[in-house]
Structure formats: C-alpha cells, structure tokens
C-alpha positions as CSV (number, residue, x, y, z in Angstrom):
1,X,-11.9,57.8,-120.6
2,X,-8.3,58.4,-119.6
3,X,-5.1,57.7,-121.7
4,X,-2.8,55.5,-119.5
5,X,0.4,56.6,-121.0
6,X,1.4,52.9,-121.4
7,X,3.9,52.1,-124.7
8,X,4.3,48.5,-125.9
9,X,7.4,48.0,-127.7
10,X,7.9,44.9,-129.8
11,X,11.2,42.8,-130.6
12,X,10.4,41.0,-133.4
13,X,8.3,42.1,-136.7
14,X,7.7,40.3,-140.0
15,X,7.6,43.2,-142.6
16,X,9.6,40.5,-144.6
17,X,7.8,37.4,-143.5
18,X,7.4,35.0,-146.4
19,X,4.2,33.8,-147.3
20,X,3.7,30.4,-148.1
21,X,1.2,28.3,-150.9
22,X,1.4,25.3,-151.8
23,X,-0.1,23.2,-155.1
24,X,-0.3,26.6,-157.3
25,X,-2.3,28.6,-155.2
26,X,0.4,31.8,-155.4
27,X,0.2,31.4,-159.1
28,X,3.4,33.0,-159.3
29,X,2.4,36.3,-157.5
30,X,3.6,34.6,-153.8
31,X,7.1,34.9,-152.7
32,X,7.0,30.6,-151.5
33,X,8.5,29.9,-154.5
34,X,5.7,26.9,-156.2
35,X,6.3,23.6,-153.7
36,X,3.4,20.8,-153.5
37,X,1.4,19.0,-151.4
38,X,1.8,15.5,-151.6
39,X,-1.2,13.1,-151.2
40,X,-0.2,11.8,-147.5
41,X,-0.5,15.8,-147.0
42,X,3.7,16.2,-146.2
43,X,5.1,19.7,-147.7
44,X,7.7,19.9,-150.5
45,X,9.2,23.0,-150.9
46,X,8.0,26.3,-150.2
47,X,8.7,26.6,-146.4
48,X,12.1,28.0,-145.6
49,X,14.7,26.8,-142.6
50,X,16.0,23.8,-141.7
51,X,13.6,22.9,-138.4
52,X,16.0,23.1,-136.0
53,X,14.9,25.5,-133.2
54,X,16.8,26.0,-130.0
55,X,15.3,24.9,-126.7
56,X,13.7,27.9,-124.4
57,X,12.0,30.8,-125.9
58,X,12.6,32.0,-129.5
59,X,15.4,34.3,-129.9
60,X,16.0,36.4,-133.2
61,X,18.2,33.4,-134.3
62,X,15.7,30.6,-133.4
63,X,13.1,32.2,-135.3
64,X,15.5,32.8,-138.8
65,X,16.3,29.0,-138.4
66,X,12.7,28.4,-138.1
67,X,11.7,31.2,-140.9
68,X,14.8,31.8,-143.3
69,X,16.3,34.6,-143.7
70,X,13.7,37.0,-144.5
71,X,12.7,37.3,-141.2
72,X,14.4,40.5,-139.7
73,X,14.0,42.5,-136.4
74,X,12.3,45.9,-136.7
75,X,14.5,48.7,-135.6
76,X,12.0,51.2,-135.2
77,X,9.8,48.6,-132.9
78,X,6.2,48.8,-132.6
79,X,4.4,50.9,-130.4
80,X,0.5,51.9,-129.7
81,X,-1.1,54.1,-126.8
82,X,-3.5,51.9,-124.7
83,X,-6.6,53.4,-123.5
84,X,-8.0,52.2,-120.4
85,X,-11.7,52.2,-120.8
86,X,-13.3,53.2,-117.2
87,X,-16.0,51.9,-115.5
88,X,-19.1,52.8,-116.6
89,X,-22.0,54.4,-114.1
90,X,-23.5,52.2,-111.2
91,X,-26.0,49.1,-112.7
92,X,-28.1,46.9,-111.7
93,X,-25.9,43.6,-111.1
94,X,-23.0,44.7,-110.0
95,X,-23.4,43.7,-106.3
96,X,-23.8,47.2,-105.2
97,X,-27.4,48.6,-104.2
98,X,-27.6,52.2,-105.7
99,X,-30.3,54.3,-105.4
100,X,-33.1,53.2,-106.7
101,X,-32.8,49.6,-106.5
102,X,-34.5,47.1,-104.2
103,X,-31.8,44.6,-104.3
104,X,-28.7,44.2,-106.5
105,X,-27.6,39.6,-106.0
106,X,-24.5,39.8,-108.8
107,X,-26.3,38.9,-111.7
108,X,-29.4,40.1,-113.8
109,X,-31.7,36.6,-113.4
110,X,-35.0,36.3,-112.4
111,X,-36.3,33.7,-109.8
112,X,-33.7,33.8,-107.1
113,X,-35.3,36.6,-105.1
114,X,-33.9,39.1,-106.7
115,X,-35.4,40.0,-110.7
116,X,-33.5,41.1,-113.3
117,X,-34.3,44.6,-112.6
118,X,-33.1,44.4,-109.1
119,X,-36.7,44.5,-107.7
120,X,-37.4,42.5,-104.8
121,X,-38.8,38.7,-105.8
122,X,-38.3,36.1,-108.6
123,X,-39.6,38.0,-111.8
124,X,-42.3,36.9,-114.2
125,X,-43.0,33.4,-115.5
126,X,-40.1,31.2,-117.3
127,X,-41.8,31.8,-121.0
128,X,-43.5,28.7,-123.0
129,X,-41.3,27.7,-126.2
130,X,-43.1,29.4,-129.3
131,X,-45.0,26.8,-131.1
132,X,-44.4,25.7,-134.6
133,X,-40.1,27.0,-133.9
134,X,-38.4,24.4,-136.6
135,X,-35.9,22.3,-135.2
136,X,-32.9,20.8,-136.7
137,X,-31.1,17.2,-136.7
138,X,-28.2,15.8,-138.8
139,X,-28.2,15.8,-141.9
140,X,-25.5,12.4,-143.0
141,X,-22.8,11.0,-141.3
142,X,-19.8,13.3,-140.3
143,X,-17.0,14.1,-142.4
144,X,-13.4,14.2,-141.8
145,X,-11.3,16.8,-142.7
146,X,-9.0,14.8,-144.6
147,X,-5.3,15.6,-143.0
148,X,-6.8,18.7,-141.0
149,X,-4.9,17.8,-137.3
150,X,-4.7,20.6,-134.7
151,X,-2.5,21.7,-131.8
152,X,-4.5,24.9,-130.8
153,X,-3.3,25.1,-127.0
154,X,-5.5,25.7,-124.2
155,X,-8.4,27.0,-126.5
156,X,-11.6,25.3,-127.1
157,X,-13.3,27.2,-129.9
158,X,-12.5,26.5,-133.8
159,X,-13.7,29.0,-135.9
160,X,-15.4,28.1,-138.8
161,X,-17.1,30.9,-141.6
162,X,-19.7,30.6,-144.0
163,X,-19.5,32.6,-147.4
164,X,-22.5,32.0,-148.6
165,X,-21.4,29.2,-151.1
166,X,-18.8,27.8,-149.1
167,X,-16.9,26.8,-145.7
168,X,-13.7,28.2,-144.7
169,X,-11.2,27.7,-141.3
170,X,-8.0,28.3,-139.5
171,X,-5.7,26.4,-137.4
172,X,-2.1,26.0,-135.7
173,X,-0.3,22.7,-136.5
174,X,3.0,22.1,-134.8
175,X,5.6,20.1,-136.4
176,X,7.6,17.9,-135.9
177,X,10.5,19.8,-134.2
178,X,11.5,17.6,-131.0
179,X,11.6,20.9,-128.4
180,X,11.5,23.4,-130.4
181,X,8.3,25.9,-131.4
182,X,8.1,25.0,-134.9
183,X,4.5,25.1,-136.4
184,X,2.4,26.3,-139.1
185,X,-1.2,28.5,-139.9
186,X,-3.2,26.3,-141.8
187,X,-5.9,27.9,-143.9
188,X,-8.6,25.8,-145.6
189,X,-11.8,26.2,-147.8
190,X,-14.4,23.8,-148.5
191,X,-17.8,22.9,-150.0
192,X,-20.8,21.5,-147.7
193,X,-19.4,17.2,-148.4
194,X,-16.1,18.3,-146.4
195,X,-14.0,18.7,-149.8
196,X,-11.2,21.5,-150.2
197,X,-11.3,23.6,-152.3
198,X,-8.2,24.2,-154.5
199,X,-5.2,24.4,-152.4
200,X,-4.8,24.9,-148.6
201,X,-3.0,28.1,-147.7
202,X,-0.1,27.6,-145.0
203,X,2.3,30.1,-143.2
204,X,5.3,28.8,-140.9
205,X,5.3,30.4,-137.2
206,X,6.4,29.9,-134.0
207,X,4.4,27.9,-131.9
208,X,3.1,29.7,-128.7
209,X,1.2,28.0,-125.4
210,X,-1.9,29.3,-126.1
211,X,-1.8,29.3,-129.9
212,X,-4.8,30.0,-131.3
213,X,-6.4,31.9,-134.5
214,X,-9.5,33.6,-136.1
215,X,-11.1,34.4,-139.5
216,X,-13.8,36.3,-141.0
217,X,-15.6,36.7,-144.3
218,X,-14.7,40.3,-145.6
219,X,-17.1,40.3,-148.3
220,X,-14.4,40.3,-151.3
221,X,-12.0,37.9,-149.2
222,X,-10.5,36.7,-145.7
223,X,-9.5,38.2,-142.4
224,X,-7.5,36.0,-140.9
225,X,-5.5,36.4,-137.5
226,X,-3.1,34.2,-135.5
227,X,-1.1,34.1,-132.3
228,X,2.6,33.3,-131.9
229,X,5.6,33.7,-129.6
230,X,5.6,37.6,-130.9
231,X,2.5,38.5,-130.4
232,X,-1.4,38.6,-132.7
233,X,-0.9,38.7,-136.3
234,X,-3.4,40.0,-138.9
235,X,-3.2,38.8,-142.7
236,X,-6.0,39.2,-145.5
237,X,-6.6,37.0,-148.2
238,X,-8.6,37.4,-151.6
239,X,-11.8,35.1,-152.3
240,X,-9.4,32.0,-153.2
241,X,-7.6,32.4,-149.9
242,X,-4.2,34.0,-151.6
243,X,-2.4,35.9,-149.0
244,X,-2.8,39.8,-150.1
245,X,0.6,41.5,-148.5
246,X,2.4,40.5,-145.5
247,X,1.3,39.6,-141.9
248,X,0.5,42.6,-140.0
249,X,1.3,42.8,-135.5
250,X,-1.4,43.6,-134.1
251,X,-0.5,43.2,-130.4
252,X,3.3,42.7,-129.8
253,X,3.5,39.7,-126.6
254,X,3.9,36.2,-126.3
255,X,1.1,36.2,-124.3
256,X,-2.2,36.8,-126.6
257,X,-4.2,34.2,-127.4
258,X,-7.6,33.6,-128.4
259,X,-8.2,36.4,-130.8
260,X,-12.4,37.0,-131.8
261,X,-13.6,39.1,-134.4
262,X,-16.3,40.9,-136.1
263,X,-16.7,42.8,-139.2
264,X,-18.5,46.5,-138.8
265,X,-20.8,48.1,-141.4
266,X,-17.9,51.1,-141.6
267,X,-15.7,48.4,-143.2
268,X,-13.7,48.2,-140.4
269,X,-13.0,44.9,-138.0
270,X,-12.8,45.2,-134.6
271,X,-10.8,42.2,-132.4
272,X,-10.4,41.3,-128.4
273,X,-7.7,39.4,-127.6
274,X,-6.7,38.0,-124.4
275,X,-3.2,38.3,-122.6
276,X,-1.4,38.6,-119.1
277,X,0.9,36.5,-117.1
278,X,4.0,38.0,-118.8
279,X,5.7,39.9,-115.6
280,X,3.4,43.3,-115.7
281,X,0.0,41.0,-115.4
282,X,1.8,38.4,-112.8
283,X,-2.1,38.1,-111.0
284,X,-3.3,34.9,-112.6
285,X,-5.7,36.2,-114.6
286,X,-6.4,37.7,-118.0
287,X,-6.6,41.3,-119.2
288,X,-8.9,41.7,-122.5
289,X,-8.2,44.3,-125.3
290,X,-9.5,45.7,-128.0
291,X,-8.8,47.4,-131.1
292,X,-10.1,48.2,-134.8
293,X,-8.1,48.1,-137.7
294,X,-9.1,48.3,-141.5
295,X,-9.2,45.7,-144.2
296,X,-5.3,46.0,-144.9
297,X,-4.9,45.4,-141.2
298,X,-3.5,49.6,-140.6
299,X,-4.3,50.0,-137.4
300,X,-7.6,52.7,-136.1
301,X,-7.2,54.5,-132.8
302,X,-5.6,53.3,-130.1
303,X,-5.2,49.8,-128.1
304,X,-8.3,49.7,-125.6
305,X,-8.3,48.0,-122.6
306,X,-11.0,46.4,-120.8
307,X,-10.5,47.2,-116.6
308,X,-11.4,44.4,-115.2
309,X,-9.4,41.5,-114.9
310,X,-10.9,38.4,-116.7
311,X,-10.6,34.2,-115.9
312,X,-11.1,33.8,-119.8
313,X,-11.9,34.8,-123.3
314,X,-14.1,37.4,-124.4
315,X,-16.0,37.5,-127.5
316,X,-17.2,40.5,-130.1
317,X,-20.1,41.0,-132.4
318,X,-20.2,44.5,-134.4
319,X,-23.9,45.9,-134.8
320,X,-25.1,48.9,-136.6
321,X,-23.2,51.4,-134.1
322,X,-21.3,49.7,-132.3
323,X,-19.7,46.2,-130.4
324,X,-21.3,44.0,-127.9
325,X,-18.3,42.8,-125.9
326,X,-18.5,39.4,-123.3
327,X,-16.1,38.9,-120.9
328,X,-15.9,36.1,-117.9
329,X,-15.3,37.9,-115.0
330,X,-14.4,37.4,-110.9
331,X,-17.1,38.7,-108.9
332,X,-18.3,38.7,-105.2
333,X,-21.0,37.6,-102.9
334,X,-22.8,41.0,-101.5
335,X,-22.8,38.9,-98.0
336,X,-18.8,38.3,-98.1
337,X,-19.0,34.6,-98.9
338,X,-16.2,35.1,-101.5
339,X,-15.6,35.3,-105.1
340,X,-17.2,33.5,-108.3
341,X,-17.1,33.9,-112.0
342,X,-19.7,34.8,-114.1
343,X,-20.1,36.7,-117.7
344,X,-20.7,40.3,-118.3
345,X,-21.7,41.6,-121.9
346,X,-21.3,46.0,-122.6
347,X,-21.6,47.8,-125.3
348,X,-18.8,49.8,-127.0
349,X,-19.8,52.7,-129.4
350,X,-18.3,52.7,-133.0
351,X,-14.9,54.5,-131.9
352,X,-14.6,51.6,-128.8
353,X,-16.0,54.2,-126.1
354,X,-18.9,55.3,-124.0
355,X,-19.7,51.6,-122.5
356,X,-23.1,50.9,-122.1
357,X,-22.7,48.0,-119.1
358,X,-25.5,45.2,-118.2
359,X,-24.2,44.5,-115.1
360,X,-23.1,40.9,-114.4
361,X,-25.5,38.3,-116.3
362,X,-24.8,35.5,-113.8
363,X,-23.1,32.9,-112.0
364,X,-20.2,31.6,-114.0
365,X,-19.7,31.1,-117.7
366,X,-17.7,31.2,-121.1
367,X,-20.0,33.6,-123.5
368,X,-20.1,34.0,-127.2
369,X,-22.2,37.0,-128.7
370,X,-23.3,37.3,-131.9
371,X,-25.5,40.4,-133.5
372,X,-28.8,39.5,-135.0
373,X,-29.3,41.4,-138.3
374,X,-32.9,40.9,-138.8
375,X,-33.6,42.0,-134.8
376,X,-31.4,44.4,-134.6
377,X,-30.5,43.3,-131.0
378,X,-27.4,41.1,-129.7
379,X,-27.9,37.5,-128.1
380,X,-25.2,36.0,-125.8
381,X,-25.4,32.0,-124.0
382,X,-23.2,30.6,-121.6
383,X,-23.5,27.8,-119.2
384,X,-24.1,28.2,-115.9
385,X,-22.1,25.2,-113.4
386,X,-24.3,23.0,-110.8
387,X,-21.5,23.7,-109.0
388,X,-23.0,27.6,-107.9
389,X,-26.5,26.2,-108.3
390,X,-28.6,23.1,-107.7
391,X,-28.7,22.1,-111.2
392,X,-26.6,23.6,-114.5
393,X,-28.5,25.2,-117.0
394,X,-27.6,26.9,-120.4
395,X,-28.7,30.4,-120.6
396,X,-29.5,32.7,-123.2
397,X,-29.6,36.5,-122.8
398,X,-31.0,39.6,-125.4
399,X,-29.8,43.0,-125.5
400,X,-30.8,46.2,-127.3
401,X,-28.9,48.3,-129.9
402,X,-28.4,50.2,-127.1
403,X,-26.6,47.8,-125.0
404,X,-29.6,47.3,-122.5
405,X,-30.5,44.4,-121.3
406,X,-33.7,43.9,-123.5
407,X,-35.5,40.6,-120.5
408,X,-34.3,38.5,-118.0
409,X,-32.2,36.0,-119.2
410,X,-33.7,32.4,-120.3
411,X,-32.6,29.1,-118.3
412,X,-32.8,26.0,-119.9
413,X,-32.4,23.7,-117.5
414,X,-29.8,20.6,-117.9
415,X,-29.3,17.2,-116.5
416,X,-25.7,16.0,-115.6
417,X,-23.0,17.7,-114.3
418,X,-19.7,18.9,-116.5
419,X,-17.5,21.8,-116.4
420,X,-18.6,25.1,-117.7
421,X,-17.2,25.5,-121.4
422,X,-18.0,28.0,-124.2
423,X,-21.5,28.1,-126.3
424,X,-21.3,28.8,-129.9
425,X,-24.3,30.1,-131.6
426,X,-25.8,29.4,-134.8
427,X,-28.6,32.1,-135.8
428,X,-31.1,31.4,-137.9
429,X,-34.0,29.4,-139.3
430,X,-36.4,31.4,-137.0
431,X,-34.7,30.3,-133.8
432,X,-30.7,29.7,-132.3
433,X,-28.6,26.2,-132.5
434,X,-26.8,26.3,-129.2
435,X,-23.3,23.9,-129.1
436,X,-21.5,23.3,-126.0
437,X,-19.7,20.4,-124.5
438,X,-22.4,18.7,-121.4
439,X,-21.4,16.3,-119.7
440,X,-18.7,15.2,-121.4
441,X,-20.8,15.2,-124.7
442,X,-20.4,17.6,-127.6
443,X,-24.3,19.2,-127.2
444,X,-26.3,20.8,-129.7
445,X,-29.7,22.8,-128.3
446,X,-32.4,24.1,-130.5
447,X,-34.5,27.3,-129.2
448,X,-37.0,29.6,-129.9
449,X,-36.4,33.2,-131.4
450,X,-36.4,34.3,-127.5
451,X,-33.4,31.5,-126.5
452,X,-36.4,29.3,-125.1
453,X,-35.5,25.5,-125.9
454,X,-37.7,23.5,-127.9
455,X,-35.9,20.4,-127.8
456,X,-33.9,18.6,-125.0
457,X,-29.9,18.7,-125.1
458,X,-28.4,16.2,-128.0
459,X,-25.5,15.2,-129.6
460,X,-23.6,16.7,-132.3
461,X,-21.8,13.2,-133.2
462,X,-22.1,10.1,-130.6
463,X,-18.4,9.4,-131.0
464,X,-17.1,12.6,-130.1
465,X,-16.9,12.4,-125.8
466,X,-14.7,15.4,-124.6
467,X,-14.2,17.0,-127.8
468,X,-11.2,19.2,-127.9
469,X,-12.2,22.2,-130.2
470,X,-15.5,23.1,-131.6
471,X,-17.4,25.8,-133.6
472,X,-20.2,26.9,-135.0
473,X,-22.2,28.6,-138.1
474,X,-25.3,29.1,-140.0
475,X,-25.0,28.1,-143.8
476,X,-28.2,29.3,-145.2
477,X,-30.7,26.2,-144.7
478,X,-28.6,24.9,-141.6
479,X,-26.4,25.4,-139.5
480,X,-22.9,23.1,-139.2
481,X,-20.4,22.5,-136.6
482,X,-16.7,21.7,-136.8
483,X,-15.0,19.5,-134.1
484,X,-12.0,17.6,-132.8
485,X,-12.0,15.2,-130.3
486,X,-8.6,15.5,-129.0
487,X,-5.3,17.2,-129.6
488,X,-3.8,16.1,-132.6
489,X,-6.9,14.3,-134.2
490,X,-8.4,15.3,-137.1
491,X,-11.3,17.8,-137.4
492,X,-14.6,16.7,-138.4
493,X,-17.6,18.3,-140.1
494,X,-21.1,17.9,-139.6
495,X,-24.1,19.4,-141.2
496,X,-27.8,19.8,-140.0
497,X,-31.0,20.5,-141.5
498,X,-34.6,21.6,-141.0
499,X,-36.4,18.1,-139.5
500,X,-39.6,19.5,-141.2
C-alpha cells in the first residue's frame, strides 16, 4: 500500500450549520428556534435565508442567502491523506491466465466454458431450489408516504432501515427556488402502516446533481449522511431522530454522490462514496473511496481509494473483520473485442487494507452486498444485460469471511429485456428477497439460502412501471420495500409476509 501524497482542501465547512426541527422535535435543545409543520406539509419557521440563490455554482454568498448567517467558511480548510489501495495479487477472473490456471474468460461463472475456478469446461450442475424455502407475497395494499416527495438526482436506491420496532429514511427535496440549488435533507421514522412517527427531522442544503443520502441504525440512534454542492456530510441523531452536534465533511467535492454504509462490530462505520468528473477525474468515469469514521463522525485513518476506475456505485457490508466492497467496473475481452462492465466484490481488512480480490464476477451489473450474520459469509446480486448474453438473468454470488469466493455464482434466468439497474437485498426468513427494476417493472425474487430462486420474477406494486428510487429491508417477519415512481412523486411503502 503506498501513500499518494494527495491533499484535498475544502472551501466551505459547516462548523456552524444550523440544525433544523420542526413540530417540537428540538425540544428546546436545537438551535432552529421551534417552527411547525403545517398539515399540507409547508414549513413555518425554523429554516433561515430568504431563498434566493444566485444562478451558477454556490459561492460563499449563495450559500449564507440559502443558510443564514451561521454558515461561515473554514479558514484552516479541510484536509485528509488518500491512500491508494494497490492491486492485489493475480486471480482467477481477471482476464489474465497466470500460472496455474486453465483459462481465465473475465468473470468467475460456470457454464460458459470456462468454470468459476478457471478450469477448462462449464462447472457442475445449476443447483435445484431447496424444498420447503418459504416464500413471501404482499401483505395489503401499498402505503403512501404522506408528503414524502424526492429529487435524489441520478440515483436509483432509497435507503430504508429497520430498528427493530420501527422504519426510518432519508431524502433530498429541492425547493422551490426558480434556478437556484435550494433543497432540504429530509429525515423520517415510521411504524409498519406507513405512519410517522413524531416529527420529521429537516436540514437546508444546497442541492447538488447527484444528490443523494444514506442512514444506518447505530444501535442507540442514527447515522445519517448526505451529499451537497461541498461535498459528503455525516450527522448522528439519537433514537427520536434529534440531531446530536453539527454536520460533519466527510469528503470535501461537489462531486460525491451516492454514499453506502455499514456499521462494524468495533463501533466504527465505514462509507464508499463515489466522485470524479471535477477537472483531476475528467475520464468519464467514477473513482470510489472509502473511509471509517466513529459514531461522532471523527474521522479514522486516512481517505482510501479504490484503483480502478468505476461506471457506477459501489456498495459496503462490515463483517466480523472486515468490509466486502462491490464496485461496477470496465473490463476487457481476453481476445481484443473491446471493453464491458461487470461487478467485482474484495475484501478489505478492519483497517481498509490487505484486499482479498475475487476477480471480476461477470458480465455487467450494479451490485449491493450485504453480510450474513447467521453464515458468517457475504452475498452480492446483480443483473446481468441480454445485451452481453442471450438472455438476462439476475445473479447471486457467496463469499467467505475471508473474501473468497465461497461457489460459482447462481443465474436465475429472466424473461424480457431492460436495462441493468441495482438489486437490493432483503436477508432473511431462511432465504433472500431480491428487488430490481425488470423490464420496466419494479421486481421482487424470492430464493433459497444459496441465491437459488424459488419463485418466478413478480411485482412489488402493479402500478409502479419505471420506478425512480427503490430499497430494501428485512423487518423481522418480512421484508419491505420503499419506492417512487418518478421524480417528484411521493414514496410508497409496502410490506410482505411469509405466504405460509
């Protein structure tokens, strides 16, 4: 591992950002100074500025029109050492043959002539669904968010957290500024019918392209993390969603966006982010960091950065010892026909070093990862397009505590055609719930423990073609997903149960 010697300065910092509640929630401990939400869900009081924001991009006097006069600029700046993390050792699927391997086709599948442990010829067997795996199906109608409208840019995952009694999300609303950047973090909590619970919290912002935010349960509260024009922000909040200090920068460019998360068993969160196109990463293409910080948001070690260019976002799951990381990738034929995307998962050890790396999966695809308690192994799905293949199929992949790729990959074969988008995952009830967007159709999947499908592909709601944003989680004795169908509309809930 070798330091690059790499600074980043930032312009803007919020040491003195004030935080916003509304409808009593600061209970006189906040700074917003006790406005209301009405019942059409229109602010009164507690957000500073007049609206007005300059055209172009926000300047130190756009954003205190937009924020009020506590915002300030930082005269000490903020820097961090980057870390570029290397290449690890030669593997089977990276498109080279090293010794010791029959044949090495850019991906780790079985049954294209090439097995997953780059022997010559298609593998073993697709496995047989376990019998008696439970599946799931709705259980009512979905709700609507009532007054919950988004504006995430260019993202298509909404994150969505269970506590173990109760939902909770995050989003970027813009207002209503003509052309200026004016928006707002909404944070909400609510009960299994779709109802909040006590107040929402809010925060005003500037509005970035690619706005886009992230929380996780803590165990005694909320992590919660946003993107802006300055950069990723980190804020906690107690059980009750009540802002515990001021927002944290934990990446200082206009260029983040689509910040994932995990909490480690040190007590410690680690995030990826994306970012590039700002001058320095001019290529077209994305380059994915990482970093740890603690509860408080004080940042742990240095900035590490992921050296290979990426076509998308990457997604973290902490495990005992360490981070399975996924990240879309450009690849290349072995025979020169070019380049294509695909997913690649490693492991990253506790202090974000010593990659373990699988190689690349397979053709194409957005991943999420998630780490399986109970297993003590990591599972990963994408999609895989028709476009590379003669007919898409959604995938599902297993690796060890060790980072090693524990079997070939499963294919579950789909009819249709669509473009690739992400897979959320919802563990549990003794197999996964799979959610993607197919064929213009938000898609749920039920599978085995081992990612093998046990139903055929179905949808979440009917009404919802080309949803916008969606997520997923297990709540105990379900799983439930959270959806909009298009910019601007509301989000929707929907809950599903055991059909046994």
């Amino acid at each position: 591992m070798t330091a690059s010697g790499r600074t980043a300065t930032v312009a803007v910092s919020v040491a003195a950002f004030l935080l916003v509640c509304v409808l009593g929630a600061c209970d006189g401990t906040g700074v917003g100074g006790g406005g209301s939400d009405t019942a059409d869900g229109a602010d009164v009081g507690g957000e500073s500025g007049d609206g007005t924001v300059p055209d172009g991009d926000p300047s130190e006097e756009a954003a205190t029109d937009l924020l009020g006069d506590g915002f300030e600029l930082d005269a000490a700046g903020w820097e961090a050492s980057e870390v570029i993390v290397l290449p690890p050792a030669p593997a089977c699927g990276d498109g080279v043959l090293d010794p010791g391997e029959e044949c090495d086709d850019w991906n780790r599948m079985d049954g294209d002539g090439c097995d997953w442990l780059c022997r010559v010829g298609d593998g073993d067997l697709p496995p047989a669904p376990e019998p008696g795996g439970a599946d799931y199906v709705p259980s009512g109608d979905p709700v609507p968010l009532s007054d919950a409208r988004v504006s995430n840019g260019c993202i298509w995952e909404h994150p969505l957290v269970w506590t173990g009694s109760e939902f909770a999300t995050v989003w970027l609303q813009q207002l209503d500024l003509g052309e200026g950047f004016g928006a707002r973090v909404r944070f909400w909590r609510f009960d299994r019918a779709g109802r909040r619970i006590d107040a929402e919290w809010r925060l005003p912002t500037v509005l970035a392209l690619r706005a886009s935010a992230e929380v996780v349960w803590l165990g005694d509260g909320f992590g919660l993390f946003f993107t802006d024009r300055s950069g990723l922000w980190y804020i906690r909040l107690d059980t009750a969603g009540k802002p515990l200090g001021s927002p944290v920068l934990v990446e200082a460019a206009w260029t983040v966006f689509a910040p994932a998360a995990d909490v480690a068993p040190d007590g410690t969160i680690a995030v990826t982010w994306s970012s590039g196109c700002d001058g320095a990463e001019s290529t077209g293409w994305f380059t994915i960091r990482v970093r740890r910080i603690d509860f408080d948001g004080n940042r742990i070690g240095a900035v590490y950065v992921v050296d290979e260019t990426a076509w998308g976002p990457a997604d973290i799951a902490a495990g005992t010892d360490g981070y399975g990381l996924v990240v879309p990738v450009e690849a290349g034929w072995p025979d020169g026909r070019g380049e294509f995307r695909a997913l690649r998962f490693e492991k990253l050890e506790t202090g974000l070093d010593h990659p373990v790396y699988s190689g690349v999966l397979g053709n194409y695809g957005l991943g999420h990862v998630k780490w399986l308690q109970t297993e003590s192994r990591w599972v990963t799905s994408w999609l895989a397009s028709p476009d590379i293949e003669d007919s898409g199929n959604l995938r599902v992949a297993f690796f060890a505590s060790d980072g090693t790729l524990a079997g070939p990959p499963v294919r579950n074969p789909l009819e249709g055609d669509d473009y690739v988008r992400p897979v959320s995952i919802a563990a549990g009830g003794g197999g996964l719930s799979l959610v993607t967007v197919w064929a213009r159709r938000l898609s749920y999947l039920r599978t085995d423990r081992h990612g093998v499908a046990i139903s055929g592909l179905r949808d979440v709601d009917p009404g919802a073609e080309w949803p916008f944003l969606f997520g997923t989680t297990w709540a105990d004795d379900g799983f439930a997903v959270i959806y909009s169908g298009t910019v601007g509309a509301p989000l929707y809930l929907r809950l599903f149960e055991s059909a046994e």
